[in-house]
N, C-alpha and C positions, 0 to 999 in steps of 0.2 A: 781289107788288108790281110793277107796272109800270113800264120803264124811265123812268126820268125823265129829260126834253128839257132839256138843259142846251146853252152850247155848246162847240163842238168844235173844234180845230183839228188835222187830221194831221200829222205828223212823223215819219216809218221812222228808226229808231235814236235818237229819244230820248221811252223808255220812260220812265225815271226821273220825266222832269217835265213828263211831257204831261198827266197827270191831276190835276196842279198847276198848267198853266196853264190846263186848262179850270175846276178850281175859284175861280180868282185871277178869271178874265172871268164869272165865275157869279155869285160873291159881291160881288167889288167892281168889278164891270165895267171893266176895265182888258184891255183886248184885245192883249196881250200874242203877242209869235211864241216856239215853242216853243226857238230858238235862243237869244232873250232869258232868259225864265228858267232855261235851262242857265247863260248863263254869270252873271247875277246871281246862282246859288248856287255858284260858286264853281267855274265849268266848266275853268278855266285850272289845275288841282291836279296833282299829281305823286306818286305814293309808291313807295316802294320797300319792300318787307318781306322782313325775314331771320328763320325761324325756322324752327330744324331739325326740329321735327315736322310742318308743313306737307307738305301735296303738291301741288305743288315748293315747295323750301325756299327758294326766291329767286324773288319777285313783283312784276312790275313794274306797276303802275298811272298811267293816264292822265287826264287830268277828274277827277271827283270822283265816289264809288260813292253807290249811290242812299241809304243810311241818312242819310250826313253830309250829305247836299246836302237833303234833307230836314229835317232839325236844322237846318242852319243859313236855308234857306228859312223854314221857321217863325219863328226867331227875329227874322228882318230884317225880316219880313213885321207881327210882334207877333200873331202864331195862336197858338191853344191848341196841345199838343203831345201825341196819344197814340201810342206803339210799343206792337205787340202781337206776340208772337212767341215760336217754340217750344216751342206748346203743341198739344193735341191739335188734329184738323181740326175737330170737332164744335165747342169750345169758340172756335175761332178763327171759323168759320161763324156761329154763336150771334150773338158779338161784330158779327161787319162788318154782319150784316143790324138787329141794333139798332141801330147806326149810322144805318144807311142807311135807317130809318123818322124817323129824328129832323132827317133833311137832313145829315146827316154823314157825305160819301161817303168809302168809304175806299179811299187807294190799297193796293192785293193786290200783295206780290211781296217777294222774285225768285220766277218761276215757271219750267220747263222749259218751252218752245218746242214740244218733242216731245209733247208733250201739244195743244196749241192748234191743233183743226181746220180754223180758219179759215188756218192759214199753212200752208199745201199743197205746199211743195216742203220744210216741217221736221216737218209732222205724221206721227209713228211712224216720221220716218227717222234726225235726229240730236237727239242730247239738247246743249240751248243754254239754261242754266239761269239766265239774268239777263233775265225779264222782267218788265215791269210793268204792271198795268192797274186803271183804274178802276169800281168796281161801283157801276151805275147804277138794279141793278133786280133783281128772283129770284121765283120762283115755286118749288114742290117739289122741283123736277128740272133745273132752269136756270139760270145765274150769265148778266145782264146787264152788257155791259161796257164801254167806250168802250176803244177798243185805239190807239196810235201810229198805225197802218200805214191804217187803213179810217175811211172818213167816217161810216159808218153802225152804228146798236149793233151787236154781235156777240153768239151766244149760246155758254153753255160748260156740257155736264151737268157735274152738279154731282160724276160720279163723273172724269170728266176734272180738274175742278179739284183734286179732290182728291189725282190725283199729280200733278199739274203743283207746286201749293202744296207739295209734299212733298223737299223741297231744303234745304240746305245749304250757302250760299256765301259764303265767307269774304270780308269787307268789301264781300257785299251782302246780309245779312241770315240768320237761320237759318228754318225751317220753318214756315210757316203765317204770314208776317210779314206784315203790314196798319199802316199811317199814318194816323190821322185827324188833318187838321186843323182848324180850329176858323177861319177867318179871318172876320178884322173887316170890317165893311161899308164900313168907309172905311179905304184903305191910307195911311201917310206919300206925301207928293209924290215921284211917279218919279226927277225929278234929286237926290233925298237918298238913295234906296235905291241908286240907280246909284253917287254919291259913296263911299257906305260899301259897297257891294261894292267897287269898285275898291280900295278903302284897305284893304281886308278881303286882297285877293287879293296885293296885294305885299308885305303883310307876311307871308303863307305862303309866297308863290316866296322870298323874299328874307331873310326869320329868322323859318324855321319855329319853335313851341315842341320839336319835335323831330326828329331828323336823318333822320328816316327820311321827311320829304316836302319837298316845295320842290326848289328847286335844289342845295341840299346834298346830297338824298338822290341826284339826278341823278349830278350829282358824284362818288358816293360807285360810280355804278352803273358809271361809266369806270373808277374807280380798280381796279374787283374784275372785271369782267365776265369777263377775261380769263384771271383765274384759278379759273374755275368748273370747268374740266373736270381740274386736279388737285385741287382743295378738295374736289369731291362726285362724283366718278367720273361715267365715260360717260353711263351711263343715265339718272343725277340730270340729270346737266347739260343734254342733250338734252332734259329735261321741261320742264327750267326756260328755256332758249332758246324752247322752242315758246308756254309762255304769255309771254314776253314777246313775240314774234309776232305771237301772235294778238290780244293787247289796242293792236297799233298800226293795228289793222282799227278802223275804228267803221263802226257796233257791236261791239265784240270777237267775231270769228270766224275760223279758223284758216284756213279757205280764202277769206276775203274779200278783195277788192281794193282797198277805198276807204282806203287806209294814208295814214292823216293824223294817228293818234293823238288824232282829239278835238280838235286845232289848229284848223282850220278852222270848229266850232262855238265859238271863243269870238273867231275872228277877228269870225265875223259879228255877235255881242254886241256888238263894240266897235264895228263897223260903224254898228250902230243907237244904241248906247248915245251915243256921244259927239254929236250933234247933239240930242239930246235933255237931255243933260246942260253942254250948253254948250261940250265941250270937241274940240281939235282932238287925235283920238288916231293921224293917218295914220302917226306914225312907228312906234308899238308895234303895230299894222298891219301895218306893212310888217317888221317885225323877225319878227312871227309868222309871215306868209305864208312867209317865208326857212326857218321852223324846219320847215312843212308839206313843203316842196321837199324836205328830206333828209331825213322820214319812209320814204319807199320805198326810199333809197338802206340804210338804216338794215335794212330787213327783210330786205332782200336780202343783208348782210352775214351778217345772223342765219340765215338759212336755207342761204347755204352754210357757217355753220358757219366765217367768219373774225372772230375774235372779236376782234382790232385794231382792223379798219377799224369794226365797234361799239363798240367802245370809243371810237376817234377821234371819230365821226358823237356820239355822247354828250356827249363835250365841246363840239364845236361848237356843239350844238342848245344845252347847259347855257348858254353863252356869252352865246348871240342871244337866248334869254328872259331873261338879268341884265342884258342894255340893254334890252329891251323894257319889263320891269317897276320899270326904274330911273328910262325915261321915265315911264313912268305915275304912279311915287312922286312925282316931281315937278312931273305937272299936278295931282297930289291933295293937293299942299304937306305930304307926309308926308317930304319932306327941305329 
């Protein structure tokens, strides 16, 4: 089957819902920036996860991982919803390409990076296991794709995708996972879906249904950080420092530089969002831009290993998203 011409907008680092916003300008023509439907699925998220049999047993998360954003993208959206996932390659292959004859492209992932030939300074050097991509097309030997990073289709054999697909990652999906969605030809009016995100998103910063996201969990990450390295000894804790680290990169990576935590893509949402939605949002703007500023101060604590001033910088940032999302509670008349 021949790639099929849909359209495209690039975006490097948001995989999760780049093949969501070209199916959104496919089906219901709404040409949408790939920054926007980051933060209309709920790009502003927080989590923190404690469990001892994890590796590391302390995780901190920024934005929203691609399953839930996906969930709740469908939901707001009114699409059909199918997950498909940790089952063999052959049965999950089977699957996406009957999709993909019926007009049901499905977004593939998390995938390894180290697999994907087109990315040339990650192919066979390091394994980067949160990516996503949409399949627009296949032949015998070829997986067509529409990728974040490139305007143009990309090809992948289909023995490449098959470990690339072959991952594992904990709140981004397990093995051979693929999203079909189903959307409708006519979406709800943009300033409703903007309204009920925003209302969506300060009642998770603000009374999450559980402690382990929003600002609570935040909170929760001051109050303990600092006693990780007598709680879980040296080696633990050093694990657990480094993926907290490495997810203030976006796209989460240990050596990246762009330390904004993801801040900065939901700055831009509100950028766009509020002119379109009627609403003046410069102050939780401005409270977010504040929160991106002591993201690097933040890594930097973490990476010499002073686990106060993370601690402190925790609180801060905690602080400056409970005015941000308090104003926004209140241009959404949710107080």
């Amino acid at each position: 089957m021949q790639p099929l011409a849909i359209p495209h907008r690039p975006a490097p680092g948001l995989c999760p819902v780049n093949g969501i916003r070209d199916l959104i300008h496919w089906r219901a023509g709404r040409d949408w920036s790939n920054q926007f439907v980051h933060g209309l699925g709920q790009g502003g998220g927080f989590a923190y996860l404690r469990f001892n049999a994890a590796d590391p047993p302390r995780q901190v998360y920024w934005g929203i991982a691609g399953p839930r954003q996906h969930r709740y993208l469908a939901d707001l959206l009114g699409a059909g919803y199918t997950e498909i996932e940790d089952r063999t390659f052959r049965f999950s292959w089977r699957k996406a390409r009957a999709a993909l004859e019926v007009g049901t492209l499905p977004v593939i992932g998390p995938l390894d990076m180290y697999y994907l030939p087109f990315y040339g300074g990650i192919y066979r050097q390091r394994h980067i296991p949160i990516h996503y991509l949409l399949l627009v097309g296949f032949d015998d030997e070829q997986a067509y794709v529409l990728d974040t990073g490139y305007e143009a289709v990309q090809s992948l054999s289909l023995a490449e995708l098959e470990h690339a697909w072959d991952v594992n990652v904990p709140g981004l999906g397990k093995r051979n996972r693929q999203v079909l969605l189903d959307l409708p030809d006519h979406l709800p009016p943009s300033v409703n879906l903007i309204w009920q995100s925003l209302a969506d998103q300060c009642r998770s910063a603000l009374e999450p249904p559980v402690s382990m996201l929003g600002i609570p969990a935040m909170e929760k990450v001051a109050r303990e950080i600092e006693g990780w390295l007598d709680e879980l000894g040296p080696d633990v804790a050093a694990r657990c420092l480094l993926q907290v680290r490495e997810y203030l990169n976006s796209p989460p990576d240990l050596l990246g530089d762009h330390l904004t935590a993801g801040r900065d893509l939901y700055v831009a949402f509100l950028e766009e969002a509020g002119p379109m939605a009627g609403l003046d949002l410069s102050e939780p703007v401005g409270l977010l831009q504040a929160v991106v500023a002591l993201i690097p101060s933040l890594a930097d604590a973490l990476q010499q290993g002073h686990l106060d001033a993370a601690a402190a910088r925790f609180r801060q940032i905690a602080a400056r998203e409970t005015q941000a999302y308090a104003e926004l509670a209140r241009l959404v008349s949710l107080t």
